[in-house]
N, CA, C and O atoms as a GROMACS GRO file, in nm:
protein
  224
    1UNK      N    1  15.511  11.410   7.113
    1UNK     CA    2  15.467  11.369   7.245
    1UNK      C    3  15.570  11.413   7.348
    1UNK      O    4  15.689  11.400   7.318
    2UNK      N    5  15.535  11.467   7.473
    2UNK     CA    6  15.598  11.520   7.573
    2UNK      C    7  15.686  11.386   7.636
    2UNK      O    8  15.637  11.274   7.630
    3UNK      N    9  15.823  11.408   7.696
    3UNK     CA   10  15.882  11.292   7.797
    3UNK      C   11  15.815  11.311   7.879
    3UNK      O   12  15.783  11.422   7.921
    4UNK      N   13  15.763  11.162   7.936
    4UNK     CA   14  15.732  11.180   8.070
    4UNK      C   15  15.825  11.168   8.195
    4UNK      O   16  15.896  11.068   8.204
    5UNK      N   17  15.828  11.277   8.307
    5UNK     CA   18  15.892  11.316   8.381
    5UNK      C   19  15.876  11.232   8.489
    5UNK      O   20  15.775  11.190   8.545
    6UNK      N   21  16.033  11.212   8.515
    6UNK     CA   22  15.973  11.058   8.614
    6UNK      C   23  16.086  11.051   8.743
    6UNK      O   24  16.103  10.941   8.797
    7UNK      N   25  16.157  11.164   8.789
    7UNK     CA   26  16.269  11.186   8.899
    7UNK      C   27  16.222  11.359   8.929
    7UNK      O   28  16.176  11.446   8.856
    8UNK      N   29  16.263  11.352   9.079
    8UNK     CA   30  16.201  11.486   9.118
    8UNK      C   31  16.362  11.546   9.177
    8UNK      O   32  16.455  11.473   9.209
    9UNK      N   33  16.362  11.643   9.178
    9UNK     CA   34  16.473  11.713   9.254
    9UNK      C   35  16.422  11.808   9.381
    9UNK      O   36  16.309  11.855   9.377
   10UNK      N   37  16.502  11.833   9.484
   10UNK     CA   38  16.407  11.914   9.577
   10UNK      C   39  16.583  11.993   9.618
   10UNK      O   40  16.691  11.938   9.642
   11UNK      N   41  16.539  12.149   9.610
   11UNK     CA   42  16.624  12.259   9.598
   11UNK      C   43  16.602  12.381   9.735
   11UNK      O   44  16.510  12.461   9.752
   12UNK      N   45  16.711  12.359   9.807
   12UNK     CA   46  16.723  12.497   9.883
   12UNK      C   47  16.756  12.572   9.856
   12UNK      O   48  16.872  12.581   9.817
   13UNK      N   49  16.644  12.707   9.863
   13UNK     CA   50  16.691  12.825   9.796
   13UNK      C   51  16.664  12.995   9.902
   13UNK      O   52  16.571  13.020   9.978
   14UNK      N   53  16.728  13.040   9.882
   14UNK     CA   54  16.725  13.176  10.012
   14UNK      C   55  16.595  13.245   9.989
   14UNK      O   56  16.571  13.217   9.871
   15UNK      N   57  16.527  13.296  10.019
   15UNK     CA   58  16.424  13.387  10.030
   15UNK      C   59  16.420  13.514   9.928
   15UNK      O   60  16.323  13.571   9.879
   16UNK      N   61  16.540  13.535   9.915
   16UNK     CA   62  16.623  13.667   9.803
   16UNK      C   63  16.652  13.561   9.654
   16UNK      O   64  16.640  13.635   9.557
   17UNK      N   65  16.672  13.474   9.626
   17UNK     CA   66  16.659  13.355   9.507
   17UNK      C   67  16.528  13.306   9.503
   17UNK      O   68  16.498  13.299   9.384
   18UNK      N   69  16.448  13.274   9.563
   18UNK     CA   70  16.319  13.312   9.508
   18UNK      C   71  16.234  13.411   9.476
   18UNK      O   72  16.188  13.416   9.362
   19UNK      N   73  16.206  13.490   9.555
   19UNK     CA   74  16.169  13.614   9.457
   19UNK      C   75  16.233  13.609   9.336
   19UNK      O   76  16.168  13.564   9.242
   20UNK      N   77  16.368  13.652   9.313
   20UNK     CA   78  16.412  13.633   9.175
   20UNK      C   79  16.351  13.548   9.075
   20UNK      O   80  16.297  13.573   8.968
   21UNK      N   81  16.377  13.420   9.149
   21UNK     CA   82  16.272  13.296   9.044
   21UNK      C   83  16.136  13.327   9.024
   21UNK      O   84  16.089  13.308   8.912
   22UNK      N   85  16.050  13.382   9.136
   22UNK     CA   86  15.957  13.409   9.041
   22UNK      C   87  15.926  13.538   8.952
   22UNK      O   88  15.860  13.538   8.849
   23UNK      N   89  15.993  13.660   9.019
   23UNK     CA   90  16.002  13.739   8.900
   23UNK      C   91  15.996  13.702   8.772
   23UNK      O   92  15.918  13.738   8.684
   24UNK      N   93  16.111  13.607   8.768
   24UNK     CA   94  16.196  13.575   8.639
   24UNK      C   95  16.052  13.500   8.592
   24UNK      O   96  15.980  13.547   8.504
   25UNK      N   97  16.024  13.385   8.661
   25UNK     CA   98  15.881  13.318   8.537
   25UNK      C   99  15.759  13.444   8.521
   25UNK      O  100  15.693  13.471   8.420
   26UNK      N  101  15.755  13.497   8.629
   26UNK     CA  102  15.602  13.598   8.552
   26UNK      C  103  15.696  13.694   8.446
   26UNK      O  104  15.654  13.711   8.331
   27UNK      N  105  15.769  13.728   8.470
   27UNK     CA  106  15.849  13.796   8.335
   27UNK      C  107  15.860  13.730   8.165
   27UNK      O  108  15.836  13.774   8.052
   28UNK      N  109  15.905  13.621   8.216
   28UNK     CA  110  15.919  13.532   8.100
   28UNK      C  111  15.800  13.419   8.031
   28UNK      O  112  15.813  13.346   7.933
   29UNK      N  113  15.680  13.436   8.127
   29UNK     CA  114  15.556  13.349   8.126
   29UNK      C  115  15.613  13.202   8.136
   29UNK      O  116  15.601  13.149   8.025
   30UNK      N  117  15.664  13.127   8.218
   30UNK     CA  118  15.714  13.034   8.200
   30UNK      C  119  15.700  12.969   8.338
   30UNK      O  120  15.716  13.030   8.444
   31UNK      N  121  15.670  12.845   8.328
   31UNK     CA  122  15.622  12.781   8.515
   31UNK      C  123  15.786  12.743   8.540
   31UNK      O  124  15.876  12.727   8.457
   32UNK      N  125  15.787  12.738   8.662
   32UNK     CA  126  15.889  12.702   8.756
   32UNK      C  127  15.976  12.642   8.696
   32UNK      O  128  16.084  12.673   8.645
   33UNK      N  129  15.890  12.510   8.715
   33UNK     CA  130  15.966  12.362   8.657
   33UNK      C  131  16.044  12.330   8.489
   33UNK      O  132  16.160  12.290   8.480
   34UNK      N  133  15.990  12.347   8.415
   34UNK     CA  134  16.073  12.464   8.275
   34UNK      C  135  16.140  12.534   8.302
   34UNK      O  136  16.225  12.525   8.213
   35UNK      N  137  16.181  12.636   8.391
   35UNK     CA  138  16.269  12.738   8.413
   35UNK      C  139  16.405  12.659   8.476
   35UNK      O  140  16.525  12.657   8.448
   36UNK      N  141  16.330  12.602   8.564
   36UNK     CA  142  16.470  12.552   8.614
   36UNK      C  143  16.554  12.433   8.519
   36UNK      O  144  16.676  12.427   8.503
   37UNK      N  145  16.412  12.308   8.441
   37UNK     CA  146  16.510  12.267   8.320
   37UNK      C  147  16.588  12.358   8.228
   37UNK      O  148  16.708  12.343   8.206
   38UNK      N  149  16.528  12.433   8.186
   38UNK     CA  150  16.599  12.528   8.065
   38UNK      C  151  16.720  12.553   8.114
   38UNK      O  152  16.816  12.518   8.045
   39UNK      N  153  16.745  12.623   8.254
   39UNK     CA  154  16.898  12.646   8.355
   39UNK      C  155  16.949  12.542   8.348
   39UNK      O  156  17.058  12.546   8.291
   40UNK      N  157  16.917  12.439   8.384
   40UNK     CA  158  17.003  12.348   8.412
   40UNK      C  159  17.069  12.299   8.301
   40UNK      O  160  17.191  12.287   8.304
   41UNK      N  161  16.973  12.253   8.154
   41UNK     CA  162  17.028  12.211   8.034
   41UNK      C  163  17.096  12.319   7.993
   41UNK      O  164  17.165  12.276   7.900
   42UNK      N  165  17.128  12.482   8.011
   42UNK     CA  166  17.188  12.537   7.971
   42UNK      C  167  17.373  12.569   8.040
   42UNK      O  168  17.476  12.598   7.979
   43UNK      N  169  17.345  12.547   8.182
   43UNK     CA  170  17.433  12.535   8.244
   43UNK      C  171  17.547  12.403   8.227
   43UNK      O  172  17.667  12.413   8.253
   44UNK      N  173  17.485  12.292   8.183
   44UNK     CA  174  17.551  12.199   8.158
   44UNK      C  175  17.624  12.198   8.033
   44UNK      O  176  17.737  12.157   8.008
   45UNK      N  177  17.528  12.258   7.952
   45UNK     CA  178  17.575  12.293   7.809
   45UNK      C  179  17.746  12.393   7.771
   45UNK      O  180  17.842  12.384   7.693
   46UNK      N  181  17.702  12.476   7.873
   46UNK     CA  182  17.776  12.584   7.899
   46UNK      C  183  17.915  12.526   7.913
   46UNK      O  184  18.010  12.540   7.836
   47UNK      N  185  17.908  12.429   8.073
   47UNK     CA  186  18.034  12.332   8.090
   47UNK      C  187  18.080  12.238   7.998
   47UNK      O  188  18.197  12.231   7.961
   48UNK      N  189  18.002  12.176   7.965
   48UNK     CA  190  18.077  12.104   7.818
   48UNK      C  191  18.155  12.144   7.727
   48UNK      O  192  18.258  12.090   7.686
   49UNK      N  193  18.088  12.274   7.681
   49UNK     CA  194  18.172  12.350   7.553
   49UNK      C  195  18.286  12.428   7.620
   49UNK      O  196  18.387  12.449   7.554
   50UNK      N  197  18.279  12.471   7.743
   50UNK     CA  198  18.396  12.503   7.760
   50UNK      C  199  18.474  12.395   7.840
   50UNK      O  200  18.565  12.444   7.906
   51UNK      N  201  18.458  12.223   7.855
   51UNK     CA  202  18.544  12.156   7.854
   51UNK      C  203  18.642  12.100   7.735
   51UNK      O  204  18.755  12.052   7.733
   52UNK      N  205  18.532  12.132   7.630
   52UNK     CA  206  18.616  12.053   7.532
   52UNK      C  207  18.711  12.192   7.473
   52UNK      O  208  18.821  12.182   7.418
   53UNK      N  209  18.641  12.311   7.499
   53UNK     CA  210  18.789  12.425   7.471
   53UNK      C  211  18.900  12.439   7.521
   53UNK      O  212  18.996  12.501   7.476
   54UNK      N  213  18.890  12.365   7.641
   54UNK     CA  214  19.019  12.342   7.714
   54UNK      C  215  19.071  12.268   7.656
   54UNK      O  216  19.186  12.303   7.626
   55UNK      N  217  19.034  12.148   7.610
   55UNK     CA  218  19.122  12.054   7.588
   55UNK      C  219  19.187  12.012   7.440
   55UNK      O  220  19.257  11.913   7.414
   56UNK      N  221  19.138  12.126   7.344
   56UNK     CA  222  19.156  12.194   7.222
   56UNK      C  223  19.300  12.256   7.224
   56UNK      O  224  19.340  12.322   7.127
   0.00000   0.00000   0.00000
């Protein structure tokens, strides 16, 4: 069963970052809102592992 999604975020983005974004979903078949979770859980991910390499 899917989480249900229950907080919204609202994002300013330049005119030249969107196009990109949607390139990027008709490229990848993927709606918006997925795209930008997937970034975000990956970006966070990203910072974590290289917090705890620092501190290794």
């Amino acid at each position: 069963m899917k989480n249900k999604k229950i907080k919204s975020l609202t994002i300013r983005i330049t005119e030249h970052q969107y196009r990109k974004l949607i390139d990027t979903i008709v490229e990848e078949e993927i709606n918006k809102s997925e795209f930008i979770r997937e970034s975000i859980d990956s970006k966070i991910n990203k910072l974590v592992r290289n917090r705890r390499n620092n501190l290794s």
